[in-house]
C-alpha positions as CSV (number, residue, x, y, z in Angstrom):
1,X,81.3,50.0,52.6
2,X,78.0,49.9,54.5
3,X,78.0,45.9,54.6
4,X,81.8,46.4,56.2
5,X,80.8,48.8,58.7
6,X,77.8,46.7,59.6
7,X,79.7,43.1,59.6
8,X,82.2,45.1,62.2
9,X,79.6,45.9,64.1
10,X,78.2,42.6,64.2
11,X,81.8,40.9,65.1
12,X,82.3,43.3,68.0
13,X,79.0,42.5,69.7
14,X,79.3,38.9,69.1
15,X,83.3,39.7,70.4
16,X,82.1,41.9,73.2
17,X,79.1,39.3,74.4
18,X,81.7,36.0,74.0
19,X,84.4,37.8,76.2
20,X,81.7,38.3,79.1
21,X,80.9,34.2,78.6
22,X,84.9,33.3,78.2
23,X,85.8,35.7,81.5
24,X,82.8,34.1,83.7
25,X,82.8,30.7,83.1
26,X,86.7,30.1,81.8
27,X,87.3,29.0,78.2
28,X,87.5,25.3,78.9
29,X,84.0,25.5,80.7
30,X,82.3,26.9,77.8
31,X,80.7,24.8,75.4
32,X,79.8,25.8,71.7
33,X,76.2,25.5,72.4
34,X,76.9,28.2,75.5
35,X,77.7,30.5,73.3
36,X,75.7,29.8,70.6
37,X,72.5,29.9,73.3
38,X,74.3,33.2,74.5
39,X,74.5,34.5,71.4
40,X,71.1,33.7,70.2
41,X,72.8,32.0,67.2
42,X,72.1,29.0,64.5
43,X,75.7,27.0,64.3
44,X,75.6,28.2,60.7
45,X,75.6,31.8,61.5
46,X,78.4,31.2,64.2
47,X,80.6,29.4,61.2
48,X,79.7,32.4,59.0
49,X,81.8,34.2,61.4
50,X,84.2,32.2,62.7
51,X,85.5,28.7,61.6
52,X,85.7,27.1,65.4
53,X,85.7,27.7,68.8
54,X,89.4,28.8,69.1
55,X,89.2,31.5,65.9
56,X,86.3,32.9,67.9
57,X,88.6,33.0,70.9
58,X,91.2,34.7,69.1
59,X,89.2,37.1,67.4
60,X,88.2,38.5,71.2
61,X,91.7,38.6,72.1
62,X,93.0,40.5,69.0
63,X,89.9,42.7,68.7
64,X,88.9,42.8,72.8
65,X,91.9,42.7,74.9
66,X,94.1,43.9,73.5
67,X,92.6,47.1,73.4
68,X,91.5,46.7,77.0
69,X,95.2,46.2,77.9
70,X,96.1,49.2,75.6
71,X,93.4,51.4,77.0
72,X,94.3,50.7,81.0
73,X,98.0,50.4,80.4
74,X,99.9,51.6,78.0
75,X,97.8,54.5,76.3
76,X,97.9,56.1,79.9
77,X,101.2,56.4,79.4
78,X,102.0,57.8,76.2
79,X,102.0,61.6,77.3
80,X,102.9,62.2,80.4
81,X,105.7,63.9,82.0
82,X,107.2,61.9,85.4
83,X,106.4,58.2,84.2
84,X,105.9,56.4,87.8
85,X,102.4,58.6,88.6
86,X,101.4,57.5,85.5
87,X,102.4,53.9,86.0
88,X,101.0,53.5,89.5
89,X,97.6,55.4,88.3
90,X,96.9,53.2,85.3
91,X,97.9,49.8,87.6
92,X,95.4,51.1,90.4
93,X,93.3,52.3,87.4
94,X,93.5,48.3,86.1
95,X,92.8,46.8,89.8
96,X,89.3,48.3,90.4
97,X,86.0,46.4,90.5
98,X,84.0,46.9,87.8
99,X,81.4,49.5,87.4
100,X,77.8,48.7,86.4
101,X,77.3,46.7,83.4
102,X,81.1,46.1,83.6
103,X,83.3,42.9,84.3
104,X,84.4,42.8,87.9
105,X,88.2,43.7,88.0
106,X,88.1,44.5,84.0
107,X,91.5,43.6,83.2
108,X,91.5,39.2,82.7
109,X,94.6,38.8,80.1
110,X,95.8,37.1,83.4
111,X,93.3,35.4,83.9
112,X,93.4,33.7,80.8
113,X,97.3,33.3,80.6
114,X,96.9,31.0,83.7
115,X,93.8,29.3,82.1
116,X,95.9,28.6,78.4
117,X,99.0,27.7,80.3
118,X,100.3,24.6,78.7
119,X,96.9,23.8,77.4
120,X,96.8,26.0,73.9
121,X,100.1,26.8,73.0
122,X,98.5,29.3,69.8
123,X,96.2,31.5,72.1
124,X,98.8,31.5,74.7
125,X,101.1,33.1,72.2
126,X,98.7,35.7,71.1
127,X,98.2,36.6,75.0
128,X,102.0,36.9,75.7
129,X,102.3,38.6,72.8
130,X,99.9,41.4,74.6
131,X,102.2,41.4,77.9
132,X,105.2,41.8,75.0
133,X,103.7,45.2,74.4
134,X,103.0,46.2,77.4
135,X,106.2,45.8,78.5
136,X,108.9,46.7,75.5
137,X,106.1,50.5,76.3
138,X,106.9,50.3,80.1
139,X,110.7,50.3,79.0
140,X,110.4,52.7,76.3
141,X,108.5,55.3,79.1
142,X,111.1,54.3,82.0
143,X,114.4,55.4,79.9
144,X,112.3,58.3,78.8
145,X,111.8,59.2,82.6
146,X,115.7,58.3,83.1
147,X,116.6,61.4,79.9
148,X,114.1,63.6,81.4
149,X,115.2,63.7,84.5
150,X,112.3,62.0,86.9
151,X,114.2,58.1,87.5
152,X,117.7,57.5,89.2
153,X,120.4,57.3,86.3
154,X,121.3,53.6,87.8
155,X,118.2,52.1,87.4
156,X,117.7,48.8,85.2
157,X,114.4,49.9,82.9
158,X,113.9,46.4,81.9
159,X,114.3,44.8,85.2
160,X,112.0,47.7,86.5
161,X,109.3,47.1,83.7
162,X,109.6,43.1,84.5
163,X,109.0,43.7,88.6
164,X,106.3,45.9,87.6
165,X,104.3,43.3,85.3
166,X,105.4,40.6,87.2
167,X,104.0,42.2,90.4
168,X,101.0,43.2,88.6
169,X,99.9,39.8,87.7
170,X,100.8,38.1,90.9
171,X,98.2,40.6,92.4
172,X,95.5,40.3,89.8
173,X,96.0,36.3,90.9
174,X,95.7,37.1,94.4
175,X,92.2,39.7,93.5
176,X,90.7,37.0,91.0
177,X,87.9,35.8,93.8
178,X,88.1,38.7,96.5
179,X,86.8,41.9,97.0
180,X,88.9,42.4,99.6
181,X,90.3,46.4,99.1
182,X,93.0,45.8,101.6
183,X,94.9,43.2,99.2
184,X,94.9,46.6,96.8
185,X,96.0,49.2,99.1
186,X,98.9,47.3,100.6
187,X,100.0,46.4,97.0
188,X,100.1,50.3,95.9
189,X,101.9,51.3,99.2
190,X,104.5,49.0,98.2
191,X,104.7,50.1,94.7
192,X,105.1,53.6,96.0
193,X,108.2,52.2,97.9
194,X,109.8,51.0,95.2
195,X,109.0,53.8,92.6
196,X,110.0,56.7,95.8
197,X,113.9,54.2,95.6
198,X,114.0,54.2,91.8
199,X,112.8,58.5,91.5
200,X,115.4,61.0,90.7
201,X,116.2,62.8,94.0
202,X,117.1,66.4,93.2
203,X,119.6,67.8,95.7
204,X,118.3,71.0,97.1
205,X,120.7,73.7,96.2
C-alpha cells in the first residue's frame, strides 16, 4: 500500500512537471533528454516509468487533462440550477491567465489537438475522447435546463453544445499568444447573446 501511494505520487510530479515542458515548448519540440534534464532523471528511471516518449505523453493526458478539463468544465456543471450561468462562468473560468506558479491560460487540450492533428493519430484519439465528454455533459445539462424550465423548448441541445465547444476552441486559438483581454470580453458578450436567444422567456402574467 505505502509503495502504491508513493509510486502515485511520484507519477503525478513526474506527470505534473512533463505537462509544464509539453505545454511550453509543444510535444514535437521536446526531446527525451529535455525531459529527462527537466526531470532530473537517468533514462533508466524514465523507462521504469514509462516505456517511451508517447506512454509518457499519454499518461499526462489521462492522469492531467483530463482532470483539468473536468475540473474547469464539466464538474462546474453538475449541480446547478439554470445551466447557461453555469456554462458561461466555467468557459470565462477556462479563458483566464494563469495565476502564479500556474500555466498561462490553463486550459491547452486545444492546444494540443492542433499540435497532434494528423501527426499521432493514438494521442489524438485520447484528446477527442476528452472533448467527447465534455460535450455528450454539455447535452446532458442543456436538456436538463430544457425539463426544468430555464432553455426555449425548441432549442437543438446538441447543436447548442457543438456551437459552444466549437466557439470555445476557436477562441482559445485566437488567446494562444495574446494577452489581449478584449479578445475575451467580446467573446463572452456574444455568448451572452446567444444563451439570452436560447433562455426560456417566462411571459409575465
Amino acid at each position: 500500500m505505502q509503495m502504491t501511494l508513493k509510486r502515485r505520487e511520484t507519477m503525478h510530479r513526474l506527470c505534473g512537471k512533463g505537462l509544464e515542458i509539453f505545454n511550453e515548448k509543444g510535444y514535437y519540440n521536446t526531446s527525451l533528454d529535455d525531459i529527462l534534464n527537466e526531470l532530473s532523471l537517468s533514462k533508466g528511471a524514465f523507462y521504469h516509468h514509462f516505456k517511451s516518449k508517447e506512454d509518457y505523453f499519454i499518461n499526462i493526458v489521462q492522469n492531467l487533462i483530463v482532470q483539468k478539463v473536468y475540473a474547469l468544465l464539466v464538474e462546474p456543471l453538475n449541480h446547478c440550477e439554470d445551466p447557461l450561468p453555469a456554462i458561461l462562468e466555467s468557459l470565462e473560468n477556462a479563458l483566464e491567465p494563469g495565476k502564479k506558479n500556474e500555466m498561462a491560460y490553463g486550459f491547452m487540450l486545444n492546444d494540443f489537438l492542433t499540435e497532434f492533428n494528423k501527426r499521432n493519430e493514438e494521442i489524438s484519439n485520447h484528446l477527442k475522447s476528452i472533448l467527447s465528454v465534455w460535450e455528450v455533459n454539455l447535452v446532458s445539462v442543456l436538456k436538463r435546463g430544457k425539463v426544468d424550465g430555464h432553455i426555449a423548448r425548441h432549442v437543438d441541445c446538441e447543436g447548442a453544445a457543438t456551437y459552444i465547444i466549437a466557439s470555445f476552441l476557436g477562441m482559445r486559438s485566437l488567446m494562444m499568444d495574446s494577452t489581449n483581454g478584449q479578445l475575451k470580453y467580446q467573446y463572452i458578450q456574444q455568448l451572452k447573446q446567444y444563451f439570452n436567444a436560447i433562455a426560456a422567456h417566462k411571459v409575465a402574467a
